[in-house]
C-alpha positions as CSV (number, residue, x, y, z in Angstrom):
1,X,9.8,10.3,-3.4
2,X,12.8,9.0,-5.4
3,X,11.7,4.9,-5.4
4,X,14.9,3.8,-7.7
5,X,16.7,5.0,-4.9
6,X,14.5,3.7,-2.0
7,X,15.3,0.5,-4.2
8,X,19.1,1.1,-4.6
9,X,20.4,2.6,-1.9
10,X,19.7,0.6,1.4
11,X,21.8,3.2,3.3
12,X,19.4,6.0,1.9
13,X,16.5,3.6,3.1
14,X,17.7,3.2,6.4
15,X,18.1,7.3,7.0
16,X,14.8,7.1,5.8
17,X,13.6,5.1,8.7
18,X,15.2,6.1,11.0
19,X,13.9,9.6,10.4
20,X,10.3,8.6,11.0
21,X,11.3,6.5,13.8
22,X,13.0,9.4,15.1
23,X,9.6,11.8,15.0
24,X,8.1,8.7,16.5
25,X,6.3,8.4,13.4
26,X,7.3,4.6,12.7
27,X,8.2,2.4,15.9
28,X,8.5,-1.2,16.6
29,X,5.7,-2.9,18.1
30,X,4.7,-6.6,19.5
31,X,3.5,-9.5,17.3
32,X,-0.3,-8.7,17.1
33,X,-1.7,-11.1,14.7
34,X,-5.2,-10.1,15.8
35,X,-4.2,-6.4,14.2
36,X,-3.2,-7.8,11.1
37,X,-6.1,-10.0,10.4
38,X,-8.0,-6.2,11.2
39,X,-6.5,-4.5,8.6
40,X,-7.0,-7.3,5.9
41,X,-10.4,-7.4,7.2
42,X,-10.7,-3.7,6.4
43,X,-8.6,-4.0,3.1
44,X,-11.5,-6.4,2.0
45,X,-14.2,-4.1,3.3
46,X,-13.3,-1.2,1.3
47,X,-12.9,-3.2,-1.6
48,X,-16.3,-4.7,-1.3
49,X,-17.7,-1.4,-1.1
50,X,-15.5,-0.2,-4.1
51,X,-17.3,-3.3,-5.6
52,X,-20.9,-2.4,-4.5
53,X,-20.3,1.2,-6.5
54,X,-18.1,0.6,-8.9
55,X,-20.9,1.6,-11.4
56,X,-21.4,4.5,-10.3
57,X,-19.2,6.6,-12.5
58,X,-20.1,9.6,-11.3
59,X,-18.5,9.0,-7.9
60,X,-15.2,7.9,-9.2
61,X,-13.2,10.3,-6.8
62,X,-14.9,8.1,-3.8
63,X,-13.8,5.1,-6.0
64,X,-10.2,6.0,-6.2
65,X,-10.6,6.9,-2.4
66,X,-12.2,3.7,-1.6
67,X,-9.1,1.8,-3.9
68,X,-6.5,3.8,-2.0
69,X,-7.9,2.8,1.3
70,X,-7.9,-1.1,0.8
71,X,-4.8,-0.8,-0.7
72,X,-3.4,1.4,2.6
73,X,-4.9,-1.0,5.1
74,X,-3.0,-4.0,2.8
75,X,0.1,-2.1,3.5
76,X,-0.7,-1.8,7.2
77,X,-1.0,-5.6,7.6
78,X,1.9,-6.0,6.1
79,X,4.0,-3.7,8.2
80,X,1.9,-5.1,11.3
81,X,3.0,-8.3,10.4
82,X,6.8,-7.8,10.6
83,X,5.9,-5.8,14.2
84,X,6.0,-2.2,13.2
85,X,3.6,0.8,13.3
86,X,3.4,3.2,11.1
87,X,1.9,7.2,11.5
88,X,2.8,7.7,8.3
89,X,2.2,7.4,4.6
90,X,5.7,7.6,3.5
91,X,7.1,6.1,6.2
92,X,4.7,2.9,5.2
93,X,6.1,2.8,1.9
94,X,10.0,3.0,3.6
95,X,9.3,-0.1,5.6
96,X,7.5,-1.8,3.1
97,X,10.3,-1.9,1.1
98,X,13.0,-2.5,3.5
99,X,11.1,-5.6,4.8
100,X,9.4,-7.0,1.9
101,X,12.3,-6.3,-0.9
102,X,13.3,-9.7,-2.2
103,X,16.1,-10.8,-4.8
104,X,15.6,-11.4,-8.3
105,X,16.2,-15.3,-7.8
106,X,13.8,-15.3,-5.5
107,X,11.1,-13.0,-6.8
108,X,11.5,-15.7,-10.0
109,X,10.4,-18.6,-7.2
110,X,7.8,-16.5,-6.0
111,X,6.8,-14.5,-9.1
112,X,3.4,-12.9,-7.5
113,X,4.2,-12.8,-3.8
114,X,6.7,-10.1,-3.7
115,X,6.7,-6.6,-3.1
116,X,8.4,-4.5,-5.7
117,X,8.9,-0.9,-7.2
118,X,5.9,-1.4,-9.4
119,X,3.8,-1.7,-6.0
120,X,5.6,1.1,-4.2
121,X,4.9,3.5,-7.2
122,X,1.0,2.3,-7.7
123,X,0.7,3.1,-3.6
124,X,2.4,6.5,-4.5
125,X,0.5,7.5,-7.2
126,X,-2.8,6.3,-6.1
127,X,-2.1,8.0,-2.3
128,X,-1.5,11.1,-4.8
129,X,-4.9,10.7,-6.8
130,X,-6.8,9.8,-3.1
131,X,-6.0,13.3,-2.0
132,X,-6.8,14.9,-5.0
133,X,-10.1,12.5,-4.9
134,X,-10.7,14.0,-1.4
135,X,-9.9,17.7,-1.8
136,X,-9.6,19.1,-5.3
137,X,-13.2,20.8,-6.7
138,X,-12.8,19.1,-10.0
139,X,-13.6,15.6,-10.8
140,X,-10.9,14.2,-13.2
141,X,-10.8,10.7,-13.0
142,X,-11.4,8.4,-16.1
143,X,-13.0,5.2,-15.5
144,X,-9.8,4.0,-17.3
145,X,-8.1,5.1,-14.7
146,X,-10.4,3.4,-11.8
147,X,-10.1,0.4,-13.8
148,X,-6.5,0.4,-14.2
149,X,-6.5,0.8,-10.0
150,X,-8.6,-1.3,-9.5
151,X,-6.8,-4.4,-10.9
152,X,-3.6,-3.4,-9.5
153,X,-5.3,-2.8,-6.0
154,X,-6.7,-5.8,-6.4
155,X,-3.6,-7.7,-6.9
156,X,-1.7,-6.1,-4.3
157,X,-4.1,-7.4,-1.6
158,X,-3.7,-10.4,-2.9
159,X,-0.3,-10.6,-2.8
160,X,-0.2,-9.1,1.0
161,X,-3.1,-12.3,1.6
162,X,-0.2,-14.1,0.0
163,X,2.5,-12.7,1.8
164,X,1.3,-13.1,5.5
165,X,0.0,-16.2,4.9
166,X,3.6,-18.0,4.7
């Protein structure tokens, strides 16, 4: 996944799209506020869970799992939130940046309540370290690692609270 040009090139964005909306893997659906109070709801749940074993270092592939899920169900309620539906990890990502991109002027007004390239890459890489979490035979992550995710996890849902809220 090329992000800088996810970023760049809106007519690269929109092929993108409407790829997955093509393979019925993204489509447009009706305002449902109900589904994206769900997937905040859910967000917080995995989180609190995350909190409830965070401890536990020798489960930190279910840690990065649990991160990557509240942080996937942020994303959702997002993309809910501006009426889409999404089958697809990728195809998540694509809409989230197509509908939550924002100028620099205004991402200086709204410093934290923006979605940008730094929160498209941490959902990249940690959707990356999930799987690995959930099907490599090794356990290789750091509790550096699980603590870096877990601030930036963290943050993100805040900022999707932040987001919807306005």
């Amino acid at each position: 996944m090329n992000i800088d040009r996810l970023f760049s090139d809106k007519e690269y964005l929109e092929k993108e799209i409407h790829f997955f909306i093509t393979k019925k893997q993204v489509k447009k659906i009706d305002n449902n506020p109900e589904l994206v109070s769900s997937h905040r709801k859910k967000a917080r749940h995995n989180l609190e869970f995350y909190q409830l074993n965070k401890e536990h270092h020798k489960f930190n592939d279910w840690l990065i799992v649990t991160l990557y899920y509240a942080l996937y169900h942020s994303a959702l309620a997002l993309i809910t939130n501006k009426n889409y539906a999404s089958k697809n990890h990728y195809a998540t990502i694509l809409i989230l940046i197509k509908e939550y991109v924002i100028t620099r002027d205004e991402a200086r007004l709204l410093n934290e309540l923006a979605i940008n390239k730094e929160d498209a890459e941490l959902y990249t890489n940690l959707k990356e370290d999930r799987h690995d979490a959930s099907y490599a035979t090794n356990i290789r992550f750091t509790q550096e690692t699980i603590d870096t995710y877990e601030t930036k996890v963290l943050d993100f849902v805040n900022k999707t609270e932040g987001l919807i809220e306005r």
